[in-house]
N, C-alpha and C positions, 0 to 999 in steps of 0.2 A: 331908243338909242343904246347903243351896246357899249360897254366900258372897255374902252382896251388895257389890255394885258401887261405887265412887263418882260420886256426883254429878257430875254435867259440866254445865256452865251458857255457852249461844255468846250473844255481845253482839254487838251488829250498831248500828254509827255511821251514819246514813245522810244525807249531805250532799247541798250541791248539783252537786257534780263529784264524789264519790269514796264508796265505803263501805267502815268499817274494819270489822274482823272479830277477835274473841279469843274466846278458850277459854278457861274457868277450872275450877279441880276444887273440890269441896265445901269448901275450907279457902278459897278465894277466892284460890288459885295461878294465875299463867297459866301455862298450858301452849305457850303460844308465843314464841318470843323475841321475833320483832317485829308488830306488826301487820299482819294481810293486808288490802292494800286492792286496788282494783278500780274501774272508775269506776261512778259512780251510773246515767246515764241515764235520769234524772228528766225532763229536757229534753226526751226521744223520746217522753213518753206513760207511761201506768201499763203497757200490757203491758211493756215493752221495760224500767220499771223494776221491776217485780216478777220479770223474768227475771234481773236482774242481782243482787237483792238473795239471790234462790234461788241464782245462782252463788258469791256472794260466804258467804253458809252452807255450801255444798259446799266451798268451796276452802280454809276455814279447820280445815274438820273432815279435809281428805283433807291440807295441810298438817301438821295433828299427829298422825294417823293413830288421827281419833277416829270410832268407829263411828256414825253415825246415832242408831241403835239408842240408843246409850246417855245419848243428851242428854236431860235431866230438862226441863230448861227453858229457854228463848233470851229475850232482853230487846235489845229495839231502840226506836234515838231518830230520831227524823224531825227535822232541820233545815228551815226556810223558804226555798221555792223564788216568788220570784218571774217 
């Protein structure tokens, strides 16, 4: 019989200069002390920010030493970039 896991849920802020990053566990804990942010690069084009936003999900999961693997779900907000 294998032990199931807990929930892991990453949220992802994503502004027009910066994207913030958290970790929460199924009880709606963060597991980070502070927010990992990173800048957006919304300004440089959709590659260059979809690269950043994939950076900004790795660096929050390699910050709390949260496996990939076990993230259930991510929830991201998109700010207005004019």
């Amino acid at each position: 019989m294998t032990t199931p896991r807990p929930a892991t849920v990453v949220g992802l802020d994503v502004g027009g200069t910066s994207i913030n990053a958290t970790v929460l566990d199924a009880d709606g804990r963060f597991l980070v002390e502070r927010l990992y942010e990173t800048p957006s690069r919304v300004l440089d084009g959709p590659p260059a920010a979809v690269e950043a936003l994939a950076g900004a999900f790795a660096g929050v999961l390699a910050m709390t030493g949260t496996d990939q693997a076990s993230v259930d779900a991510f929830a991201a907000a998109f700010g207005r970039v004019d």
